[in-house]
Every structure is written in structure tokens, then in C-alpha cells.
C-alpha positions as CSV (number, residue, x, y, z in Angstrom):
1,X,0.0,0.0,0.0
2,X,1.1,3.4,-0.7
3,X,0.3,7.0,0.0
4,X,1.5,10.2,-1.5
5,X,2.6,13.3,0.6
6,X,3.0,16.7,-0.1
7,X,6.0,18.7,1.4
8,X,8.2,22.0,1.1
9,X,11.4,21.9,0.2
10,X,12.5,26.4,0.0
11,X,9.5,27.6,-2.1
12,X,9.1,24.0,-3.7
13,X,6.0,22.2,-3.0
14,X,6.9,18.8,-4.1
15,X,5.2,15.4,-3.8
16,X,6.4,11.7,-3.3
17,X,5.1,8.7,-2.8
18,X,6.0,6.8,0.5
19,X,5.1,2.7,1.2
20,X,3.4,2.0,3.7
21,X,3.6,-1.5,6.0
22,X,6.1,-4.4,7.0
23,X,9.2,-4.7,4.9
24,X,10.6,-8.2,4.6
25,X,14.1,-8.4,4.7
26,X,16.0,-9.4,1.5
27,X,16.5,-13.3,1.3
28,X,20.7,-13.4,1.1
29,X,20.8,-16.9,0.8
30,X,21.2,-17.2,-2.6
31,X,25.0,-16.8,-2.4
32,X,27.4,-19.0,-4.6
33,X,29.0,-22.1,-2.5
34,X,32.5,-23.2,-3.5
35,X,34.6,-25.7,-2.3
36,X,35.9,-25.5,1.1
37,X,38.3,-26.9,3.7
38,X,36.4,-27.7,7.1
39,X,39.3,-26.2,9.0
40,X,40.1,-22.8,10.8
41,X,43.9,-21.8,9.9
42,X,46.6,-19.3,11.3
43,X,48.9,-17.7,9.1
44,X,52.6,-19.0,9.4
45,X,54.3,-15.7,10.2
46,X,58.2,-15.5,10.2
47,X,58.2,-15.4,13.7
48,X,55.7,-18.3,14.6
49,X,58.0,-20.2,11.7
50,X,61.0,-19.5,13.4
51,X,59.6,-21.0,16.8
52,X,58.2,-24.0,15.2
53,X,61.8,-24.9,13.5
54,X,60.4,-24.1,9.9
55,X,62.6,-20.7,9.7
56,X,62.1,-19.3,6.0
57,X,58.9,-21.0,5.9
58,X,55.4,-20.2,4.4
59,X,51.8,-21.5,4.7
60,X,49.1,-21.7,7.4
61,X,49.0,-23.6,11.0
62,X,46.0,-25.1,11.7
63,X,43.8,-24.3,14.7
64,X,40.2,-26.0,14.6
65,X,39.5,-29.1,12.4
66,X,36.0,-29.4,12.8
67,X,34.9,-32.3,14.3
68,X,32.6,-35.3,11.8
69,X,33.8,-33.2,8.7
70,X,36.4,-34.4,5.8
71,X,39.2,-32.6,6.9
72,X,38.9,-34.8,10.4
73,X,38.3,-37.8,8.1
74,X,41.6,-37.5,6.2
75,X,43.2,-37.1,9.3
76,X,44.2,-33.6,9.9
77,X,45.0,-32.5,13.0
78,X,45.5,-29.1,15.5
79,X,49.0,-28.0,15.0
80,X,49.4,-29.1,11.2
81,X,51.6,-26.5,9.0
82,X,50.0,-26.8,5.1
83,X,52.8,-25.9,3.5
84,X,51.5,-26.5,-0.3
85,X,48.1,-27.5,-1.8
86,X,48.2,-29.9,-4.6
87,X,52.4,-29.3,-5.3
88,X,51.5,-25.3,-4.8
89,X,53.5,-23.2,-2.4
90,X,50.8,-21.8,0.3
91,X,52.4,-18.2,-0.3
92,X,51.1,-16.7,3.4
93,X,53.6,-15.2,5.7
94,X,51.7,-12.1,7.0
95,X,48.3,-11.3,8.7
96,X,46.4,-10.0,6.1
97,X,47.4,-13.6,4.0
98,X,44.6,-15.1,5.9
99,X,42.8,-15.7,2.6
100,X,45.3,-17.5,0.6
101,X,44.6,-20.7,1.2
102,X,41.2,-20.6,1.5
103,X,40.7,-18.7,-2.1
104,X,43.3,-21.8,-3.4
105,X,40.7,-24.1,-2.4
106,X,37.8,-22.0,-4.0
107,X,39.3,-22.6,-7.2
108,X,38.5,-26.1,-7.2
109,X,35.2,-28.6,-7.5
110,X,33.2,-29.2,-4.2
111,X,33.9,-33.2,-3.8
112,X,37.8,-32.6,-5.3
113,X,40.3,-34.5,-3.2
114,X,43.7,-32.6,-3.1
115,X,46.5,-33.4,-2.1
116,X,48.5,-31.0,1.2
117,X,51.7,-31.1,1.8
118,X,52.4,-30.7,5.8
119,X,54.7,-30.5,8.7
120,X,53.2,-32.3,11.7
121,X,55.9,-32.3,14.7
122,X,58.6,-31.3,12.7
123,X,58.0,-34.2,9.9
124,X,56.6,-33.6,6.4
125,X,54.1,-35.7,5.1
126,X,50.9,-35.6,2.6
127,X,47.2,-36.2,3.9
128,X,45.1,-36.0,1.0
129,X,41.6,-34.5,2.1
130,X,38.0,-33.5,-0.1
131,X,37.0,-30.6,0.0
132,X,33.1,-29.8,1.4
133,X,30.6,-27.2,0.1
134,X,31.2,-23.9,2.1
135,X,28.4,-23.9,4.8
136,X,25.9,-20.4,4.8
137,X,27.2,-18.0,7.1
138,X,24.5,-16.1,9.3
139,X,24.2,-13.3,6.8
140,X,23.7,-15.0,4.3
141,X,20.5,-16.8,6.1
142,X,17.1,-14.9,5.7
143,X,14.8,-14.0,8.7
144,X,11.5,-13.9,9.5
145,X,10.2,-11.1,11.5
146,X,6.6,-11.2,13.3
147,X,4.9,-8.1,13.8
148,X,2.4,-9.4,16.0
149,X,4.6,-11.0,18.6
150,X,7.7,-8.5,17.5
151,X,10.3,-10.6,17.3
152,X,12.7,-11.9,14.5
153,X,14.4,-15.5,13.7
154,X,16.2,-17.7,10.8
155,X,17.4,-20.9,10.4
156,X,20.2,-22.5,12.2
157,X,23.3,-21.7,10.4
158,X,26.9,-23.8,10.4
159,X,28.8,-21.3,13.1
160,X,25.1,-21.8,15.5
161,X,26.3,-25.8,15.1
162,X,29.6,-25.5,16.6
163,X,28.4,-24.6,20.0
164,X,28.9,-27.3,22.6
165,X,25.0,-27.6,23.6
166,X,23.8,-28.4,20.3
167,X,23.7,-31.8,18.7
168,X,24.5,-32.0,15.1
169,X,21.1,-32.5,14.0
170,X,19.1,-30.2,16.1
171,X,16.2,-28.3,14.0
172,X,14.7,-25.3,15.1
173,X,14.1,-21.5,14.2
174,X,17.2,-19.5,16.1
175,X,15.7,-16.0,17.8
176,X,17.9,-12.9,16.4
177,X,15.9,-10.4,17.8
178,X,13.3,-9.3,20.2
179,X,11.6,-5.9,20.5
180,X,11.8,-4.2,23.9
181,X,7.9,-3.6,24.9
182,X,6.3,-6.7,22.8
183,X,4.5,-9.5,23.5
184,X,7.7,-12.0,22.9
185,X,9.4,-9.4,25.1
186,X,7.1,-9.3,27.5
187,X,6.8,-12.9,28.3
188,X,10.9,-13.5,28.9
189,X,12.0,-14.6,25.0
190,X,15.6,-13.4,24.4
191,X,18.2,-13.4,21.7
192,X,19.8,-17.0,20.7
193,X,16.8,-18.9,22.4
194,X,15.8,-21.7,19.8
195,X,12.1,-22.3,19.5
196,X,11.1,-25.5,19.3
197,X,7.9,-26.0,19.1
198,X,4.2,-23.4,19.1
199,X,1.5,-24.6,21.1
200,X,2.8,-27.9,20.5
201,X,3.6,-28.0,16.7
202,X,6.9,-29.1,16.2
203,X,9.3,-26.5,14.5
204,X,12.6,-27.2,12.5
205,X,12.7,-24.0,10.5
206,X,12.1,-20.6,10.4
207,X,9.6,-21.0,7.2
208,X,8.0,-23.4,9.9
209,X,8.1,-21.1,12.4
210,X,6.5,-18.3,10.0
211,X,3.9,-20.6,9.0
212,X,2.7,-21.4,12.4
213,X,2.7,-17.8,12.9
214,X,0.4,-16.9,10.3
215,X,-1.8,-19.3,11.4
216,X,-2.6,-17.9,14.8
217,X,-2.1,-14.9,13.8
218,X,-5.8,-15.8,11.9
219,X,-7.1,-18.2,14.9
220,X,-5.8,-15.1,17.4
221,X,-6.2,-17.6,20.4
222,X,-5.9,-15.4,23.8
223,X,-2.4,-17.5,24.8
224,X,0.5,-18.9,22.5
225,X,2.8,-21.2,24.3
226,X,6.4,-21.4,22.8
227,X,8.7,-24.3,23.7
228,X,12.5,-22.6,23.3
229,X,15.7,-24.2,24.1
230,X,18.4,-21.9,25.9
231,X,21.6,-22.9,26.2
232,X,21.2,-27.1,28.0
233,X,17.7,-26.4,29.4
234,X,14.7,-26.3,27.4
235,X,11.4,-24.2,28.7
236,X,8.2,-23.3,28.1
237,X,7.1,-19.3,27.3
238,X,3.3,-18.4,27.4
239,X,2.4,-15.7,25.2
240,X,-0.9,-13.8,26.1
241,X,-1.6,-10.8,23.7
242,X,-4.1,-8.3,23.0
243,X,-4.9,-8.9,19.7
244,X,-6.3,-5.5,17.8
């Protein structure tokens, strides 16, 4: 819906046409996923090289290798220094070189096994690893916003996973936001709680958890009771608005 206005700009009386309601926001998860190594890497500075015996030496350390993915599979471990990927020289020795490797491995297929040449405890030695499709970051993740209730969630996203509490295969719609004053407000909701389940309708997504919405959101029932997980304890969050 839209309504036009008439203002003064000087001794201009100009009009302009304003929309008026709820604007979703824009769905980012259409983003290109490339190849990817399930690891989290330090650069190999001359300093850090020259402590770990590899004076002269380029590439990345690893710090995470995350846990059920390939790069644990082939064998990769905390500590490793990738040296080269696939016979190339890892050319990182500063900071900002954070990105070579990672935009090496971007440059090939999603399911390609290549081979990396390390240095675990002062030995070299090849692990040959596949690389996985990049996982959606949390921007890239579109969210659902009820006005009602006044409160805003998405889906779980890969860096959501990687906290201790959650189980690799838990489903739910993740709470980014909650209005100070509304009803979700108002009856204790906060930021990261994970809703499980609305008046007892299981959830596992947000387009769940939207669709559940607009539902009572036609039924208006005088109380909506949210099951949300926070943190190791899961609890239950009774909703009682004023419907207009």
C-alpha cells in the first residue's frame, strides 16, 4: 500500500510517494557455495615459523579441524603447517594472508580431493583431504520477522552448530531479535533462544516457524505457548496478547 505526501522543500512544493507497512528483509541466501576446507587456519608468520623450526617457511597452522567433517576424516590434526596444496606453495607469511589458502581451495570442484603437503611435529608428510561445500554464514541466512509478537528468527546456520549444547542434527528457528515492549518481550523470550515448538507443533525451520505464525495470527487464540531451548535447558514461554 502506498500514500502520497505533499512537502516544502525552499519555495518547492513537491510530492512523493511513500510505502506504507512491514518490509521483509531481502532473502541473502542465494550466495554461490564453493569448495571449502572444514578447518580454521593461522597464518605461518616469520616469527611463529622461526619458533616451530620451519625458519624461512610459508603456509598456514591449523587451529580448529572441525569435528565429523572431511578434513577430520583424512586425518588432519590441531597444530598441522599446510605448506602447499596440490604441489602449490601456500604463499602466506603475514596477517592480512589469511585468505590465501582458502581462495586456493575455492578454485576447485566441491567433492575434489587434493593433495596437502604438511609438517606435523617437525615431519613432512601428505594427507590427501575433499573438499566440502562452504556452509551459509548467518548473513547470508534470511529471517523472519513477526509483527504481532515483534520478534525476529532464521534458520540454524553452520557457526550456530559448533556450540557445545547443540547436537549435530538439532532443527529449530534461532531468535535474532526481540523488540523491547512486545509480547515476545514481555513474556521473557531473548536473543539466541531456539524455538522449538508453538502450542505444540513441532518446528525445525524458520519458514516453519512463520507458517505457524500466520496461522494464529488468523485463529488469534488469547495465549501462545512457545517451547525454546536456551543454552542445555529447554522451557516453556506463554504468550498472552491483545490482539487488535
Amino acid at each position: 500500500m502506498s500514500a502520497l505526501i505533499a512537502f516544502e522543500r525552499g519555495r518547492q512544493r513537491m510530492l512523493t510517494v511513500v510505502k506504507l507497512g512491514s518490509r521483509r528483509a531481502p532473502d541473502r541466501s542465494a550466495a554461490a557455495i564453493k569448495a571449502w576446507l572444514p578447518a580454521v587456519s593461522q597464518v605461518l608468520t616469520p616469527d611463529l615459523a622461526e619458533a616451530l623450526g620451519l625458519k624461512g617457511q610459508s603456509g598456514v597452522r591449523l587451529t580448529q579441524v572441525y569435528p565429523g567433517s572431511t578434513a577430520a576424516a583424512a586425518g588432519l590434526q590441531v597444530g598441522d603447517v599446510i605448506v602447499k596444496l596440490d604441489g602449490d606453495p601456500i604463499a602466506a607469511s603475514r596477517p592480512e594472508d589469511v585468505e590465501v589458502l582458502p581462495a586456493m581451495v575455492r578454485q576447485r570442484d566441491i567433492g575434489a580431493r587434493v593433495k596437502l603437503d604438511i609438517v606435523r611435529d617437525g615431519k613432512p608428510r601428505v594427507v590427501e583431504v575433499e573438499l566440502a561445500p562452504s556452509p551459509r554464514s548467518t548473513r547470508e541466512l534470511a529471517e523472519y520477522r513477526d509483527t504481532h509478537f515483534e520478534f525476529s528468527a532464521r534458520d540454524l546456520a553452520f557457526e550456530d552448530r559448533l556450540e557445545p549444547a547443540l547436537e549435530k542434527e538439532q532443527r529449530g528457528a534461532l531468535i535474532t531479535q526481540v523488540e523491547s515492549g512486545g509480547w515476545a518481550a514481555l513474556a521473557h523470550m531473548a536473543v539466541g533462544d531456539l524455538v522449538l515448538s508453538v502450542d505444540g507443533q513441532a518446528i525445525e525451520t524458520a519458514a516453519a516457524l512463520e507458517a505457524r505464525m500466520n496461522a494464529i495470527a488468523q485463529a488469534r487464540p488469547a495465549h501462545v505457548v512457545f517451547l525454546v531451548r536456551r543454552g542445555v535447558h529447554t522451557l516453556f514461554l506463554e504468550l498472552e496478547p491483545a490482539w487488535a
